[in-house]
N, C-alpha and C positions, 0 to 999 in steps of 0.2 A: 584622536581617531576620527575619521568622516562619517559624519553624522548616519549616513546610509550603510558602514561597517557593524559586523560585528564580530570579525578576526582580521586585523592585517596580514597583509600578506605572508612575511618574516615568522609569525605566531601561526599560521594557517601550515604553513611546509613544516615547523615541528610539529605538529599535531598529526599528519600525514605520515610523516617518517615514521611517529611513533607506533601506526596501529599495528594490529598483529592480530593472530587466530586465538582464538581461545577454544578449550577443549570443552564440551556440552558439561561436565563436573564445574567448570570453574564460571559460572553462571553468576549473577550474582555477588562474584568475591568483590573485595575493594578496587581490584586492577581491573576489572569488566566496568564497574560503575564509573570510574577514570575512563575508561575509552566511551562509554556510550555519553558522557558529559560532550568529549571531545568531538563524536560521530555528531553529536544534533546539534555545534557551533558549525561544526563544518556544513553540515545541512543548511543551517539560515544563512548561509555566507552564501552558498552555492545559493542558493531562491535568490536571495538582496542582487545577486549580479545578473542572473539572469533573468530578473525583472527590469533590473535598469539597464539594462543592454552595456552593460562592461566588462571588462577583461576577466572573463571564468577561470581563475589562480587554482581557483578549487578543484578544476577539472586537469588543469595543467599538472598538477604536483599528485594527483592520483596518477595520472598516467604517466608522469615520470617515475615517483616509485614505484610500481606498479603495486599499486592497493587497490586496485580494484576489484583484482582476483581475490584480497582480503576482505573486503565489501560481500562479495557474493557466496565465498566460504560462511561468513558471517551469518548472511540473512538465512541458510540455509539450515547451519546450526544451530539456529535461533528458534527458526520453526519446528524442529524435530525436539527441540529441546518442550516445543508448548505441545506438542503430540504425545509426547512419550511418560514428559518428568510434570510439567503443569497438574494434570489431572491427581497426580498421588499426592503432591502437596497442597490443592485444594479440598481434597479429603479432609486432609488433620487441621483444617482452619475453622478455628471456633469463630462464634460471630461477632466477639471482640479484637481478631485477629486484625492486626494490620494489613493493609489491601494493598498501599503506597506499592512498596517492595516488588510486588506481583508486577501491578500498571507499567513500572519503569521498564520490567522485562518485557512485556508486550507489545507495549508502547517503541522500544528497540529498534522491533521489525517494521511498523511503520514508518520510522526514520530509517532507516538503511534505505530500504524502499522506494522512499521518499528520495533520499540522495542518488540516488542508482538510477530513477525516471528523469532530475534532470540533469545528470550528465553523459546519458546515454544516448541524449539529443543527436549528440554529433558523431559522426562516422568513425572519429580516430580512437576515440571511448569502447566503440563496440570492437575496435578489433581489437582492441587491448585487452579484453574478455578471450576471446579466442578460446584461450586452453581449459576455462569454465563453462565454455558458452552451452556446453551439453545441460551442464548442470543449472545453469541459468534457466535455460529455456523449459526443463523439467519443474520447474520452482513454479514458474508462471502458468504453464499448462494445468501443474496439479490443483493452481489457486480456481483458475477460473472455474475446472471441470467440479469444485466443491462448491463454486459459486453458482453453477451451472444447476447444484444438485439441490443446492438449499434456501436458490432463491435472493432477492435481498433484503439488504437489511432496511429498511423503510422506517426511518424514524418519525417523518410526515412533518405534522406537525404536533409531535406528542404534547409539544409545551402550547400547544394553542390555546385562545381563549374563549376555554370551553367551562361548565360545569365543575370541571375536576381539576380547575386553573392550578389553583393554592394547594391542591391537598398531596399530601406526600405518601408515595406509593412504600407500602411495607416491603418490604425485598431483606432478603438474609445478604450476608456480607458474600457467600458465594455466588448467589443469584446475580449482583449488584455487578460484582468482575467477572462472570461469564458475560452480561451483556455488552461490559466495555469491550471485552474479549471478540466479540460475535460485532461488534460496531469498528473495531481494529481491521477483523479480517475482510469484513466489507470493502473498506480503504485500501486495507493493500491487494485486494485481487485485483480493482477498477487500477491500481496503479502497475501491478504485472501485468495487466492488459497495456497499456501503451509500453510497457518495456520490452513487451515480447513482437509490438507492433516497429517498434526501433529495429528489433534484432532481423525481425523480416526486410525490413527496409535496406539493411546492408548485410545481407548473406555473401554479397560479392568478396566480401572481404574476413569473413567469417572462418567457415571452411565447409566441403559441403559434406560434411556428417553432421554440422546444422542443418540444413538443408533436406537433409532427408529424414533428417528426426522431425522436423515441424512438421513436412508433408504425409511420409510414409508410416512414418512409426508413430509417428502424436495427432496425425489428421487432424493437423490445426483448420482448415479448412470446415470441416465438416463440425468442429467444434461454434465456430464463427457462425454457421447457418442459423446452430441450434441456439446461441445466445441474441441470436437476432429472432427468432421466434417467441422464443420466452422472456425479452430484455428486463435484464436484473435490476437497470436501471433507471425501471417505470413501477410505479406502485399508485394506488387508490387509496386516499384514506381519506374517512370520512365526509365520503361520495368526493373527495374532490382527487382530481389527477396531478401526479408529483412526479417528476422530472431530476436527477439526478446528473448534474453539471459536469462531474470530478469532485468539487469541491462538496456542494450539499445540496440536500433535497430543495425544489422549487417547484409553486405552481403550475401546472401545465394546462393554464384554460383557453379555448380558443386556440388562433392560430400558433400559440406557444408550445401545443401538444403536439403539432408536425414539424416544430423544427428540431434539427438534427442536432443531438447533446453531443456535448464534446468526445463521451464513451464512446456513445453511439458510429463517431464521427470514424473513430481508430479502429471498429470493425470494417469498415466498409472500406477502410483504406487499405488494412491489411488482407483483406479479399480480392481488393484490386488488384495488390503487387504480388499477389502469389496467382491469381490465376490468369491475369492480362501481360505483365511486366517483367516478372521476376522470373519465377522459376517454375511456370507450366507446364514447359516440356518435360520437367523432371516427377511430376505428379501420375500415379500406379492409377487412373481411371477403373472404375466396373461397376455393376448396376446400381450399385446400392449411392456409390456417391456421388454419381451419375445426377438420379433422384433425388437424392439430397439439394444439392447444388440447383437444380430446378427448381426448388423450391424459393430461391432469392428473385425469379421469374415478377411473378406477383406483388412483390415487395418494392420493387425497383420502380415506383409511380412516379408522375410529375412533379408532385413534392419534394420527392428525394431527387429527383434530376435537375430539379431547378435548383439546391442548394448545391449538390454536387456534379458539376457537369459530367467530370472527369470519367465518372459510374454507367455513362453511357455507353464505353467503350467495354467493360462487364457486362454491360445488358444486350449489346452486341455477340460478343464471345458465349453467353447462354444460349440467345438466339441458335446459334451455331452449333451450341452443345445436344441441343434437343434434337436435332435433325439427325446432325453426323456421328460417329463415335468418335473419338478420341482417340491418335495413336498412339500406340504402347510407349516408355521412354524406351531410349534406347540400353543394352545392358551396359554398364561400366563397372568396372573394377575400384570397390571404395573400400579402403582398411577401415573398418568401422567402428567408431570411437564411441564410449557409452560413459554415464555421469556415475561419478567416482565418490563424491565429497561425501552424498548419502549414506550409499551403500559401506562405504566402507567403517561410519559411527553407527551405521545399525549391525552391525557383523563385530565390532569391537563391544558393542555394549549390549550386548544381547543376553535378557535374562537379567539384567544388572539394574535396571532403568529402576526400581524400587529401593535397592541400596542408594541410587542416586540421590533420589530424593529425599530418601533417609539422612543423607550425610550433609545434604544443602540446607535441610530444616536447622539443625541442628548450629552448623557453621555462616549460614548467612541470613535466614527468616528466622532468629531468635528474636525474644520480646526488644533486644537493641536493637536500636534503626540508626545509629548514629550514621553509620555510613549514605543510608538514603537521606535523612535530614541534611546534611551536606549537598550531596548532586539536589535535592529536592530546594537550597536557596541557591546552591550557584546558578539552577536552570532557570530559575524564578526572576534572577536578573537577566539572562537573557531577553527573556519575553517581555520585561519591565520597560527595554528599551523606547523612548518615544521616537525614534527614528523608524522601528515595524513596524508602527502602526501606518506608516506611508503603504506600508505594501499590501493594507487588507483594502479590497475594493469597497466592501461595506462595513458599518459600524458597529461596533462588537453588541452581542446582544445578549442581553438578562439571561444567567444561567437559568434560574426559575423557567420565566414566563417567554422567553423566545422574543424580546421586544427590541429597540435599539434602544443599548444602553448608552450613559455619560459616565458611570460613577462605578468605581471597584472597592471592594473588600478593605476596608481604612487599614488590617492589619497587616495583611496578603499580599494586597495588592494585584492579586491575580485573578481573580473573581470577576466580573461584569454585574451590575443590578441596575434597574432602571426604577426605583425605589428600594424606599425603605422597608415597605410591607414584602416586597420580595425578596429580601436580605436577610429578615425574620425568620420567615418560612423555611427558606434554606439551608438555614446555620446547622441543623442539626445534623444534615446529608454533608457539607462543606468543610465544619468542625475536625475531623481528622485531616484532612488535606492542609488547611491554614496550620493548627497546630504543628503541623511532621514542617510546613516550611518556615514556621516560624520560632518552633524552639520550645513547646511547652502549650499549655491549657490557656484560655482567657477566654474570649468576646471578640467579635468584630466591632 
């Protein structure tokens, strides 16, 4: 296999053929943790190629089988599955309770997500959505509008070296996976933001009850303003300014606090192609978003025009908006298509969502984890590979203390320390993780 692999081609198309829908009951079972093994090989394959600029196989054999529509069915069921069935079966977790199990499901959604952002890149991807794309674009909307409501997740630099370097924070086992949970959905809203910024980019080819869903019905626009006022992607901690990549938090001191984050980058583009480019003449104007939209007035300074020229041609079109009104579109006749995948598992499960979780506890979060011990080393060799580590731009760092590391987990192997004193310290938060991938009780 080449070094830069981590599914040949030949292994890459049966794993594709084979995905399929799972119904929100069957969560968890041995045939879910088989496909989401398969879903995050196919994910690293897809990143490996479209980092080294080669032949995307990955994107090719979704879009020939069509899985894509199965991708997005997926990420959907996924989510409503942590809406609905999560919270009742974090109830009955005592704080011996295995966590693993939980993360893998959660964790899911960030790889589908993941998978979905980059092969959504290219234009023949997103029309191959088509018959989802309502439902897609519902998916993203609702991410941000929660991201919009609660803010982000700002980890800073929690592990900095501070006073509280070494010491280990008490947290109950539920507390523990809500915050992975709350640190997950950070990730995938910033990553439904560039999907949804994809989807705008090619509505040509789309259909337009996308089209009208993003503008009229979801006033994606007006969403866009308000995540540029309040951006999710800036936080303070410990008076100092953090900066949010896509990837992870970073200093923002000096001239590093006006440049323009990568997030940052995909609102302003997606504000471009819908009110310069794309589809403005199909946009319902009236006071209110009128005013709104005025509001990017102000914002549109020499800092941002020097990085993005392109935004002049927005800050023209504002100009223009402030003086003149807007004419109406014009009326057309549109069969109006509306997202199915939702609605129709919360209409079949309704009232039931508690027997669900009832019958999940029981049949796949028993005290056996054989089935996650499994996915938890096949994954583990994934990552083991020394060929990804080409594709991290920086050097993996000390879970503890946030440092660049050289040295991993002797038993694991998956762990990062930059010492020994940090390895110590750890063990005891690490300990069920190494254990579940490695078979049993011991030591590092």
């Amino acid at each position: 296999m080449d070094k830069n692999q981590v599914l040949l081609a030949p292994e890459a198309e049966a794993y594709v053929e084979s995905l399929s829908i799972f119904d929100v009951t069957e969560i968890g079972s041995p045939r879910w943790l088989q496909q989401h093994e398969y879903v995050e090989k196919l994910n690293m394959q897809a990143m490996c190629n479209a980092l080294q600029n080669e032949d995307e196989f990955i994107k090719e054999f979704l879009i020939t089988y069509e899985k894509l529509n199965v991708l997005v069915a997926d990420l959907i069921i996924i989510d409503l599955w942590k809406a609905k069935v999560f919270p009742k079966l974090l109830k009955n977790l005592n704080e011996n309770g295995q966590t693993f199990p939980f993360y893998f499901i959660l964790y899911h959604e960030l790889t589908v997500v993941n998978l979905l952002e980059t092969v959504l890149y290219h234009q023949n991807s997103c029309e191959a959505v088509s018959e989802v794309s309502l439902d897609l674009i519902d998916y993203c909307y609702n991410k941000l509008t929660k991201l919009q409501s609660i803010g982000h997740y700002c980890e800073g630099k929690e592990n900095d070296a501070s006073k509280d370097k070494y010491k280990e924070v008490n947290t109950t086992t539920s507390e523990e996976l809500m915050k992975q949970n709350k640190k997950i959905d950070f990730m995938v809203a910033l990553k439904s933001l560039t999907i949804l910024r994809f989807m705008i980019e090619n509505l040509e080819v789309i259909s337009l009850s996308a089209t009208k869903r993003i503008l009229n019905d979801l006033d994606v626009p007006i969403l866009f303003v308000h995540l540029l006022e309040n951006p999710p992607w800036l936080c303070t901690h410990m008076k100092q300014h953090m900066k949010h990549d896509g990837t992870e938090w970073r200093p923002a001191a000096g001239e590093e606090f006006y440049k323009i984050s990568k997030v940052e980058g995909q609102v302003w583009i997606g504000l471009f192609q819908l009110l310069v480019t794309k589809v403005r003449n199909n946009y319902e104007f009236n006071s209110y978003r009128k005013s709104t939209l005025l509001k990017l007035r102000p914002m549109l300074n020499d800092f941002i025009l020097d990085q993005m020229p392109v935004l002049i041609e927005l800050q023209r079109f504002l100009d223009q908006l402030s003086i003149f009104e807007p004419e109406p579109p014009k009326s057309a006749l549109i069969i109006e298509q509306l997202p199915e995948i939702k609605n129709t598992y919360l209409q079949k499960y309704r009232g039931k969502w508690a027997n669900i979780a009832k019958d999940q506890e029981s049949k796949y979060f028993s005290s056996s984890s054989e089935n996650f011990q499994k996915l938890a080393k096949n994954l583990s060799e994934i990552y083991s590979f020394e060929n990804l580590e080409n594709f991290i731009e920086e050097p993996a760092k000390c879970a503890l203390c946030g440092e660049p590391s050289t040295k991993k987990c002797s038993r694991c192997h998956n762990e990062w320390y930059c010492r020994r004193e940090c390895q110590v310290n750890h063990w005891q938060k690490h300990k069920k993780a190494c254990d579940l991938i490695c078979g049993g009780a011991g030591s590092s």
